[in-house]
N, C-alpha and C positions, 0 to 999 in steps of 0.2 A: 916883419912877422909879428902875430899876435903874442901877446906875455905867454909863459910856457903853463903859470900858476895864477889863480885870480887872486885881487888885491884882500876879498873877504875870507880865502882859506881854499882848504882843499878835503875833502872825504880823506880819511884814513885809512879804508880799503874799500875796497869794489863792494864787497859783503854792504859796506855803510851808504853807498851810494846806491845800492839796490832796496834797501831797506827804507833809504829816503822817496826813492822814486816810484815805489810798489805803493808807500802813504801815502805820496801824492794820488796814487791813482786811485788806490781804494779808498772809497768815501760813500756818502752818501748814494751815489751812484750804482756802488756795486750789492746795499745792504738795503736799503728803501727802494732805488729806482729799479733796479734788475727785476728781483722776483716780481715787483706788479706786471710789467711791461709783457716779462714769461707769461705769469695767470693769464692778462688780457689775450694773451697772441698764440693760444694754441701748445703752450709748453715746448717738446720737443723737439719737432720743427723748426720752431723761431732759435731754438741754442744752438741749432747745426747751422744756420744761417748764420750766428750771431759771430761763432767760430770762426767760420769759414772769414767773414768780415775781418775779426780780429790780424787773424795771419794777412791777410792778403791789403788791408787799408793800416789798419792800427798800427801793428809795426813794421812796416817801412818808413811810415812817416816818425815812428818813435824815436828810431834810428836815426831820420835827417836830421830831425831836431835836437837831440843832442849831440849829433855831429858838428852844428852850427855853433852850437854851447860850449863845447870845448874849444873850438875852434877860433872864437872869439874872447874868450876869460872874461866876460862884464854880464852886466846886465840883459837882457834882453835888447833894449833898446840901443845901447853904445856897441854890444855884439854884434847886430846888423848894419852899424854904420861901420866899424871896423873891419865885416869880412865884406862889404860890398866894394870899401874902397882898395881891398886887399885884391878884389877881384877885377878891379878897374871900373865899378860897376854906379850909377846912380847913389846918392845918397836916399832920394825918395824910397830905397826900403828899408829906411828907419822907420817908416810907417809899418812894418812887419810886428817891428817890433813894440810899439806905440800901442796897436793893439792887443796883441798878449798883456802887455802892462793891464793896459785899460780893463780888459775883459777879467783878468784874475782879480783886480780889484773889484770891481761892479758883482763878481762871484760872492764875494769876501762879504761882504754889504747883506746880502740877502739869505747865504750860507750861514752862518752865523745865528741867525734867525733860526732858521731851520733846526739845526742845532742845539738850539734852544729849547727845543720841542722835546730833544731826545734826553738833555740834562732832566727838564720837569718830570718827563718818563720814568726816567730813576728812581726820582723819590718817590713817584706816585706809585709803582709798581712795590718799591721795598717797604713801605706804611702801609703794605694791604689794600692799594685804591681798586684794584682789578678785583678781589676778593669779590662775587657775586653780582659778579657783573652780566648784565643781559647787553644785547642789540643795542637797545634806546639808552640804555647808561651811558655806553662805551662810547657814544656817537655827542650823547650830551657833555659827557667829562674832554672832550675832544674839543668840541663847540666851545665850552667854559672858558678851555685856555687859550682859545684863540680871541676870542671876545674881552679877554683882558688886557692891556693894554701894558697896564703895571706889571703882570707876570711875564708877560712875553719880552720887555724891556729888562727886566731883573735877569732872566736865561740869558738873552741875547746877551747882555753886558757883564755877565760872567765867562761868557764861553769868548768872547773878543780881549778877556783880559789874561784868562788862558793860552791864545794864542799868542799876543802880543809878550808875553812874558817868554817861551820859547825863542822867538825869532832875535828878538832883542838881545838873547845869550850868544848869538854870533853863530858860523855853522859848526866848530866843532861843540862847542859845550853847550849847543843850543839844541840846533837842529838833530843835528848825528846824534845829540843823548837819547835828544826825544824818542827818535823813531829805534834806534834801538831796543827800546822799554818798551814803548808801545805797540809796535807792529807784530812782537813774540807774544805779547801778552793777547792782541789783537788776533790772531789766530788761535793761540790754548783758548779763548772765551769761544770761539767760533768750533771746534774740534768738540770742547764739551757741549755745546747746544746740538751739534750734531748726534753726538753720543746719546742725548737726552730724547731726540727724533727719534733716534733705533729703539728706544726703551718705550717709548710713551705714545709715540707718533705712528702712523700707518708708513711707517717708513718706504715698504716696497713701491705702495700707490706715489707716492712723491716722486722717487728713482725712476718709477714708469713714465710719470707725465713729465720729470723733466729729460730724459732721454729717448724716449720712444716715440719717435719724429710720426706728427699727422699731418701730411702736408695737404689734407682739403682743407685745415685750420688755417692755413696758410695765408695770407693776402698779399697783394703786393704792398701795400701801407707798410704791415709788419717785416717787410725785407728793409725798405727803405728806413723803416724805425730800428732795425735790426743795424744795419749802416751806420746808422745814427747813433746807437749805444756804445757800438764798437770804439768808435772815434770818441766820443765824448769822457767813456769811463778812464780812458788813459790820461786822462789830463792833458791831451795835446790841445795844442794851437792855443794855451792861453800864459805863454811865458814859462810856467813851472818847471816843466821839466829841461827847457833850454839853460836856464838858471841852474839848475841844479848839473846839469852836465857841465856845466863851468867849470864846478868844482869837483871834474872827475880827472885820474890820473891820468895824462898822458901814454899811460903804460894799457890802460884797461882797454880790453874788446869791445866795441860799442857794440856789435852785433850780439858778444855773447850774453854783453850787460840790460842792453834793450830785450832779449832772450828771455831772459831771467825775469824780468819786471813784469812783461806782454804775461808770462807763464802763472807768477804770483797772482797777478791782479784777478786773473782769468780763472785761477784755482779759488779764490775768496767768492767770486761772484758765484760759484758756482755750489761753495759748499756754501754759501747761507741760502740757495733754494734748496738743499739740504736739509738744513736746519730749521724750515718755515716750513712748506708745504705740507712736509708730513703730520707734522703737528696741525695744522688748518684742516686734512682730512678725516684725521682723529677724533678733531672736535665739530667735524660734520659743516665745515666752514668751506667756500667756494673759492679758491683761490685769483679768480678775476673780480678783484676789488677795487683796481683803479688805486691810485694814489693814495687811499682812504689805508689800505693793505697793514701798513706797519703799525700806525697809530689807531685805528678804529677797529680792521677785524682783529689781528694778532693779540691785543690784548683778549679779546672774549674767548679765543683759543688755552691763553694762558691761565684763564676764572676759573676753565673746567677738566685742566689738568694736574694730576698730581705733581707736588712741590712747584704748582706755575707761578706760585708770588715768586720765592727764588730763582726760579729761569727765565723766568718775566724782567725782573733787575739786571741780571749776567746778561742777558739780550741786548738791553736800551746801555747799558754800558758799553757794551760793543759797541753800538750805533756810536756813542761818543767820542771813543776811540778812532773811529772810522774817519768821521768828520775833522776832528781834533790834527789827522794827519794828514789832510787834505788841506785845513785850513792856514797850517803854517806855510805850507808853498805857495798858496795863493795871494799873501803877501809878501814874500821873499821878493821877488820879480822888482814890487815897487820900493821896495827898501832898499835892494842895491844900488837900485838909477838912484835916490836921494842922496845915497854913501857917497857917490863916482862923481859926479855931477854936481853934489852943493856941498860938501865937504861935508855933512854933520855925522853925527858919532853915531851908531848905530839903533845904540838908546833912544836918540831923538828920532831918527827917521822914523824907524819902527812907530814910536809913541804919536807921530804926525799920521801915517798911513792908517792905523787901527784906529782911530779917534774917529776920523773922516769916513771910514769903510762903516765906523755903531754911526755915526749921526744920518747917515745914508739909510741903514739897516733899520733906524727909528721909522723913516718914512716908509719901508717896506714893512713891517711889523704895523705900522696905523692902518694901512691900505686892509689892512684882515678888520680891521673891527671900526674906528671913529673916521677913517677918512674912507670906508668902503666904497660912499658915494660918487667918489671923485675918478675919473676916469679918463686916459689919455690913451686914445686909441683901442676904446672899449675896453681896457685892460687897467688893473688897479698895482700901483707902482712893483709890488713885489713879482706880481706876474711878467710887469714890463721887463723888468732885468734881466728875468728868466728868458724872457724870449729873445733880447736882443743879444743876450749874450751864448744860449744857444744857438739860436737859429741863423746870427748872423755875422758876428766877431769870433768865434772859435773855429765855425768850417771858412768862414773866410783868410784867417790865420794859418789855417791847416791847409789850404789849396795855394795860399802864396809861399808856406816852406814846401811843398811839391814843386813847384813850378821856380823858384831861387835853385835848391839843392840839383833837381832834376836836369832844369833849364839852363838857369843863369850861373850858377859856378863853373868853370872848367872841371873834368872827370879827373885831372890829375890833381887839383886841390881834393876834390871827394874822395878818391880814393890814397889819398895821402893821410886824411885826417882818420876815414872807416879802418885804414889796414887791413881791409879782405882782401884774401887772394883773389887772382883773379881765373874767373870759372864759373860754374853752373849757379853759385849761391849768389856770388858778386851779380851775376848780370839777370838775374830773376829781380833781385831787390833794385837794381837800378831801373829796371822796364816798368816794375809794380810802382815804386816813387816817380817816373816820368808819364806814364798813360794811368793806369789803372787806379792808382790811391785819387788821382786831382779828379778826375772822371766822375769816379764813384761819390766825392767831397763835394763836387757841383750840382750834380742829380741830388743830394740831399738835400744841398743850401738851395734850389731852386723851387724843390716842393715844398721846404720850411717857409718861406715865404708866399706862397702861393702862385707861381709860376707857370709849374708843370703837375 
């Protein structure tokens, strides 16, 4: 049988593991990528879809996968070599695991960067940069910092020694502090910029377009993007949260815990279209801005509202926040296998993985401005990342824990490790992780590639 405890530690209460694994999920994902994806796709419609996804793909699979996480106490990668052969099963899905590694890290690389964008936001918001701000400013001061090469390396190597300084502290004095601090704070910053919406913002018209489903706005793109959101903002299929269910108690509900995280995550994405939209119609601003949404219109939102240098800063701090707790998982995964596997002290591993993720993140941060030219697959390195770890290591990660959990365990190790009763809950979540979640994960991965 597998260890009862993992050799790195353990959550001190379900509360800490929740608090870990909602960071993980909320990130840039739920505070930059959500509200544009809603603007482009119709608002209301696309969030009843997005739902509906969440419950029925996101957690089931949230659920196997830290199922497999406790079930194993290691790493990613020694977890699936442990519970395959627990299962009498192949070693070949260590390659499960291999790529959750691989994927969190290549995340980590290019995350970081991004990151970066939201540290410089900071100060440029709190010095008054937004102050008087038109269109062509907000789009030049944007351009600026991407075109710089020295600034976008300064963020980015700030915000990886950030990380690296967490992880390094082990998971209780590390991790568990972290997201403690941060993820309470992470929400009061998101509660007040809400609160700031209701005062300043056209708040109803926001409430409207994001609940008030139009479904000739609809596409099928935007379902299968809607698919795609669901799955992706959990942090599944790339190690994170399997690692982090490591270190969950033997005692905790995975269902009620995966519950809880599915419910947080879903409640942030939704109060930051909250806290954005309204303000953007107030200030007569379109909310299908594409990618450009956080950093190019949001600030011209913030030039022409009262106290918006100050909610301007509270905002991009959030963003930091957000990131900051995402990116400590996203290295955890390869940290452990270095700890399990080569013996080194956790200081070192960490200091090895973070080194290797900024000299990676140099080459995505050049591909924006002195290596723009350069192109491998029509795509300039940072984009590469973006897509191959999108579109094709995360849903392929997430349809191979569908199809091990589903598949290839026996039901009485599954429901040995889940402890659901068994009944109407137990056997919807077993149908949804054996047809429904892999189904829907391949129609994704097959249009992301161009397929179908």
């Amino acid at each position: 049988m597998p260890a009862t405890v993992s050799i790195h530690g353990q959550w001190s209460t379900r509360l800490a593991f929740i608090l870990a694994a909602t960071g993980s999920a909320v990130g840039l994902g739920n505070i930059w990528r959500f509200p544009y994806i809603v603007g482009d796709n119709g608002g209301g419609a696309f969030v009843l879809v997005y739902l509906a996804c969440i419950l029925l793909i996101g957690l089931p699979i949230m659920m196997a996968e830290i199922l497999l996480g406790r079930r194993g106490r290691q790493s990613p990668i020694n977890t699936m070599l442990t519970v395959a052969r627990e299962e009498g099963l192949s070693r070949g899905w260590g390659l499960m695991g291999w790529i959750g590694v691989l994927a969190g890290f290549l995340i980590l690389s290019f995350y970081s960067v991004i990151a970066g964008w939201a540290l410089a936001y900071v100060f440029k918001s709190g010095s008054g940069g937004f102050v008087g701000l038109d269109a062509e400013g907000s789009s030049e001061l944007f351009g600026a910092m991407l075109a710089s090469p020295e600034a976008l390396l300064a963020w980015h190597t700030i915000f990886m020694v950030m990380t690296a300084m967490v992880v390094a502290r082990g998971v209780r004095s590390g991790l568990e502090r972290a997201v403690t601090i941060l993820m309470p704070l992470l929400v009061l910053l998101l509660v007040v910029l809400v609160g700031y919406s209701m005062a300043q913002g056209e708040f109803m018209a926001g409430v409207q377009f994001l609940f008030q489903p139009d479904f000739s706005a609809l596409s099928a793109n935007a379902v299968l993007l809607a698919m795609g959101q669901a799955f992706f903002t959990l942090s599944l299929g790339m190690g994170a949260i399997m690692v982090y269910g490591s270190y969950l108690s033997s005692e905790a509900s995975v269902a009620k815990t995966s519950g809880a995280v599915v419910a947080a995550d879903t409640l942030v994405a939704l109060l930051a279209g909250l806290a954005i939209f309204p303000i953007l119609f107030a200030a007569g601003l379109s909310p299908g801005q594409g990618p450009g949404l956080i950093f190019v219109t949001l600030p011209l939102a913030f030039a022409e509202m009262p106290m918006g240098l100050y909610f301007g800063t509270v905002f991009f701090v959030l963003l930091v926040f957000a990131a900051w707790t995402s990116a400590i998982s996203l290295i955890e995964p390869a940290v452990a296998f270095l700890v399990e596997n080569l013996s080194l002290t956790r200081v070192f591993a960490t200091t090895l993985v973070a080194m290797f993720a900024w000299l990676l993140g140099i080459g995505a941060l050049l591909s924006l401005n002195v290596w723009s030219g350069y192109t491998l697959f029509e795509m300039g390195i940072l984009d590469l990342l973006d897509y191959l770890t999108a579109n094709i290591l995360l849903p392929l990660g997430g349809f191979l824990i569908a199809l091990f959990v589903g598949w290839r365990m026996t039901e009485r190790s599954v429901q040995s490790e889940l402890r659901l009763k068994l009944g109407f809950v137990y056997s919807l979540w077993y149908f949804l992780v054996r047809y429904v979640a892999p189904i829907a994960i391949l129609v994704v991965f097959l249009r992301a590639v161009g397929v179908v």
